[in-house]
N, C-alpha and C positions, 0 to 999 in steps of 0.2 A: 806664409806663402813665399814659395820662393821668386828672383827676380825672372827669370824665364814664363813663370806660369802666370805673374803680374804680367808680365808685356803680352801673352797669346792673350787674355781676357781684355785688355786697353786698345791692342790693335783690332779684336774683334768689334769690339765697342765703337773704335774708329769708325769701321767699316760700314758697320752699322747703322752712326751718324750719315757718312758721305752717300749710303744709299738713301738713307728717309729724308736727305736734304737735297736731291735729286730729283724727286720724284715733281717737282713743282715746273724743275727744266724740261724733265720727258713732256708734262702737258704741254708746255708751251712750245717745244721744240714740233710736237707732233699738228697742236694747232697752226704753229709758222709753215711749214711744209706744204700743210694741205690747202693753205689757202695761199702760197708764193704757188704752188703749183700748176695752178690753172694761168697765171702772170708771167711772163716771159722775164727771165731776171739772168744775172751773169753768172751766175753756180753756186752764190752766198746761202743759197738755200742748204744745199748740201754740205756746208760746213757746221752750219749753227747745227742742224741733225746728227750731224754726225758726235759734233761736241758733248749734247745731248744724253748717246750713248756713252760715249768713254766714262764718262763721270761715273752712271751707275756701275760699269763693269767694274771700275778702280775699287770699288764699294764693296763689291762680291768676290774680288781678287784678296781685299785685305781681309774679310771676314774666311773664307777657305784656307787661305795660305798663310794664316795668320801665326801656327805654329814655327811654319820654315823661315819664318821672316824674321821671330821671335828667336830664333836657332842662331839665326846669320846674326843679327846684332850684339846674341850672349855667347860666341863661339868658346870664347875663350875662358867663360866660368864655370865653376864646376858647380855638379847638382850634388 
């Protein structure tokens, strides 16, 4: 196996992890929301939320783009 086709399959795996290790934030991000919601509070609602999401997209960026990413790190070796 070559080093480029190692790294697409490790950053996929990455991704992979950061998504399945997310999914525990979405619940609770979604539970904090709806119940700060009805509660008048200073905006902190909307950040924890928001935090929430990036995590999983980060998770679905490295599993999709995992090739170009694997490109940009092995630029300069040859297949």
């Amino acid at each position: 196996m070559k080093t480029k086709q190692l790294a697409n399959v490790l950053i996929k795996i990455l991704g992979l992890s950061v998504l399945v290790h997310s999914i525990p934030g979405i619940g609770s991000g979604v539970f904090f929301f709806t119940r700060a919601r009805g509660v008048s509070s200073s905006g902190d609602g909307w950040l924890y939320a928001l935090t929430t999401v990036i995590v999983p997209v980060i998770g679905i960026i490295f599993i999709v783009k995992s090739r170009d990413i694997a490109t940009f790190l092995f630029k300069n070796e040859d297949e």
